[in-house]
C-alpha positions as CSV (number, residue, x, y, z in Angstrom):
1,X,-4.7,10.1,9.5
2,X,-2.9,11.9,6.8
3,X,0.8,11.9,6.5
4,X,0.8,11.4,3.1
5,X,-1.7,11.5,0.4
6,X,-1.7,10.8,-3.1
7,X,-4.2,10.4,-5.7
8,X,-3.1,9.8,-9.1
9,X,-5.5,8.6,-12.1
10,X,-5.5,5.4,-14.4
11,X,-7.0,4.5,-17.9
12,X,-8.6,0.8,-15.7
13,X,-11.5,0.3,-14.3
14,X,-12.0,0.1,-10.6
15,X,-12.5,-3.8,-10.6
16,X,-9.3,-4.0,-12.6
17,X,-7.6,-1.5,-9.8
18,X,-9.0,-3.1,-7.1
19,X,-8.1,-6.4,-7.9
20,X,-4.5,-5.3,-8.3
21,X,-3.8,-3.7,-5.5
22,X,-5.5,-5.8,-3.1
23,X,-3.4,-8.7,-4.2
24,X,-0.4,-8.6,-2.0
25,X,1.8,-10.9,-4.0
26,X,1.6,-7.6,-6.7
27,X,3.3,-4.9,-3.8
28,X,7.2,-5.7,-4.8
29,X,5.9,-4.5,-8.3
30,X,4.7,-1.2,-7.3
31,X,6.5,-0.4,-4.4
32,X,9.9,0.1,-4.6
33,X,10.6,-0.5,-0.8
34,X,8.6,-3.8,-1.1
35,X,11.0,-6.7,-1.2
36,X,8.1,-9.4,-0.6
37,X,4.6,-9.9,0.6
38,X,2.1,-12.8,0.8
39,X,-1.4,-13.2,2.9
40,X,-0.9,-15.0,5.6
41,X,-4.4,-16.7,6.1
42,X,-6.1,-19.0,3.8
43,X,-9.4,-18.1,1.8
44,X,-9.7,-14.7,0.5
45,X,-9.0,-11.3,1.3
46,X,-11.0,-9.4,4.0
47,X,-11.1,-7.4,7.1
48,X,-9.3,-9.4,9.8
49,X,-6.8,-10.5,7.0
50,X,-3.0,-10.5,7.6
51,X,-0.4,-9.5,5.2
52,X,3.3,-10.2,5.9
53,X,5.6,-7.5,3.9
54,X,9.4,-7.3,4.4
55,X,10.8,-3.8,3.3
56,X,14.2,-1.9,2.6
57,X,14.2,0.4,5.4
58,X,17.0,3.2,4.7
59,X,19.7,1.8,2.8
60,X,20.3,-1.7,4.1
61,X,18.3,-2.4,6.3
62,X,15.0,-5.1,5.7
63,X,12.4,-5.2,7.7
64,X,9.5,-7.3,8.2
65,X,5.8,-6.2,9.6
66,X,2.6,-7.7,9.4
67,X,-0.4,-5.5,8.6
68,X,-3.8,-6.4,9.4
69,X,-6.8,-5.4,6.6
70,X,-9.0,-3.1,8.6
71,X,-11.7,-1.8,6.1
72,X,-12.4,-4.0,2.8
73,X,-15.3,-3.0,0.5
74,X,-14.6,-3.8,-2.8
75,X,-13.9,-2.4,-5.2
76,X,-14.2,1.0,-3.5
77,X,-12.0,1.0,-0.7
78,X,-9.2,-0.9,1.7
79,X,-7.9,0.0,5.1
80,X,-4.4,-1.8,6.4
81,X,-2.9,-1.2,10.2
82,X,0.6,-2.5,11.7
83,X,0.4,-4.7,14.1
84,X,4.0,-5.4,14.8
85,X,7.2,-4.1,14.4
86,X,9.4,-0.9,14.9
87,X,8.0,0.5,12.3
88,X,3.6,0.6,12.1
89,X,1.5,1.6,8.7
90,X,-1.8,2.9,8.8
91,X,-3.3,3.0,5.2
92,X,-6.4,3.6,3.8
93,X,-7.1,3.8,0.1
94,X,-9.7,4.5,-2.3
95,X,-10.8,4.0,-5.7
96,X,-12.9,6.5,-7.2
97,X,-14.5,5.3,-10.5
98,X,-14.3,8.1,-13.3
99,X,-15.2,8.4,-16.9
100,X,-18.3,6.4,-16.4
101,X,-16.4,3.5,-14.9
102,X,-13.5,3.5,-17.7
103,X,-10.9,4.9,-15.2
104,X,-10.3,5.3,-11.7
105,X,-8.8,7.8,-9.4
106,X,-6.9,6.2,-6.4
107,X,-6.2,8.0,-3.7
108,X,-3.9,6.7,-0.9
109,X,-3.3,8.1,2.6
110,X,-1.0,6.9,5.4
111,X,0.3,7.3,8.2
112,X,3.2,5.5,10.7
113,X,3.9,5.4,14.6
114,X,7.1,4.5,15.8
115,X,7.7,1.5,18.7
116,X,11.1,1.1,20.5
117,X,13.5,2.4,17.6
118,X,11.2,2.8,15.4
119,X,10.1,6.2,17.6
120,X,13.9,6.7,16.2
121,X,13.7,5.8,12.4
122,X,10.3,7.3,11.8
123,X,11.5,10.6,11.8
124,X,14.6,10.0,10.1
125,X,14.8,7.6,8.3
126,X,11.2,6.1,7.3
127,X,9.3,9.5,6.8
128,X,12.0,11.0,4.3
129,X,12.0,7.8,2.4
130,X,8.0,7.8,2.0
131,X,7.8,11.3,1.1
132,X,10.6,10.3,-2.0
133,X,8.7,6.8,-2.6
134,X,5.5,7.7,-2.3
135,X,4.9,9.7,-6.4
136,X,7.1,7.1,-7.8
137,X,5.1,4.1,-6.4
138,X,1.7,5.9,-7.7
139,X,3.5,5.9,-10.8
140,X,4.5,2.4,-10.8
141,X,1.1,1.4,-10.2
142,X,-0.3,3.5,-13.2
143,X,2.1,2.0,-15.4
144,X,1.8,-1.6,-14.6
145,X,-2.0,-1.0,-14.1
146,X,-2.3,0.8,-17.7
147,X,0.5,-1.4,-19.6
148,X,-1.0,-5.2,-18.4
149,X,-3.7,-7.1,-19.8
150,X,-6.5,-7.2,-17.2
């Protein structure tokens, strides 16, 4: 799987990353397509875990999808899948610790298959938008990362 990658680095340590981005109620911050997310199982996060995240698709349209955590080994690295949807994410990310643990590099891959119209929106719709998205989110993430008290 490799779509996409990014890596970007930020002035946190990996716990401080990790409990960030694992946090799903956090994704409308630093994702700009994110509208809204929340776990949908109680007790905490882990593989088997189910996220529900509705998203601005192209310009108007939202759509909903449910991902399923896949890989979870904190504070190191997370894996996500689609499990329903048109539209189906496959992410894997990692958190690399640098400057002795004082900083982290995260790195983010992913990927998408199309279902029904989805096998229609991938190509045109959703993969132009991630490749836009994609630097602007790592961005986001620095700066909330790097501007918030821990």
């Amino acid at each position: 799987m490799s779509g996409f990658h990014e890596e970007i680095d930020v002035n946190r340590t990996p716990e401080d990353v990790w409990a960030y981005v694992i946090d799903p109620s956090h994704l409308p911050e630093w994702q700009a397509s994110a509208i809204s997310a929340e776990q949908l199982d109680d007790g905490p996060m882990g593989v088997g875990s189910r996220v529900r995240v509705t998203r601005h698709v192209g310009r108007r349209r939202e759509m909903p999808m449910t991902m399923e955590v896949t890989e979870f080994q904190p504070p190191h690295t997370w894996g996500m899948r689609g499990i329903d949807g048109p539209i189906r994410g496959h992410v894997h990310g990692e958190i690399i610790p640098l400057d002795d643990g004082r900083a982290s590099r995260v790195t983010l891959d992913l990927d998408f298959e199309g279902h029904g119209v989805g096998k229609v929106l991938l190509p045109l719709v959703v993969r132009p938008q991630v490749r836009k998205e994609l630097p602007r989110n790592e961005q986001l993430l620095k700066d909330r990362l790097e501007h918030t008290a821990a």
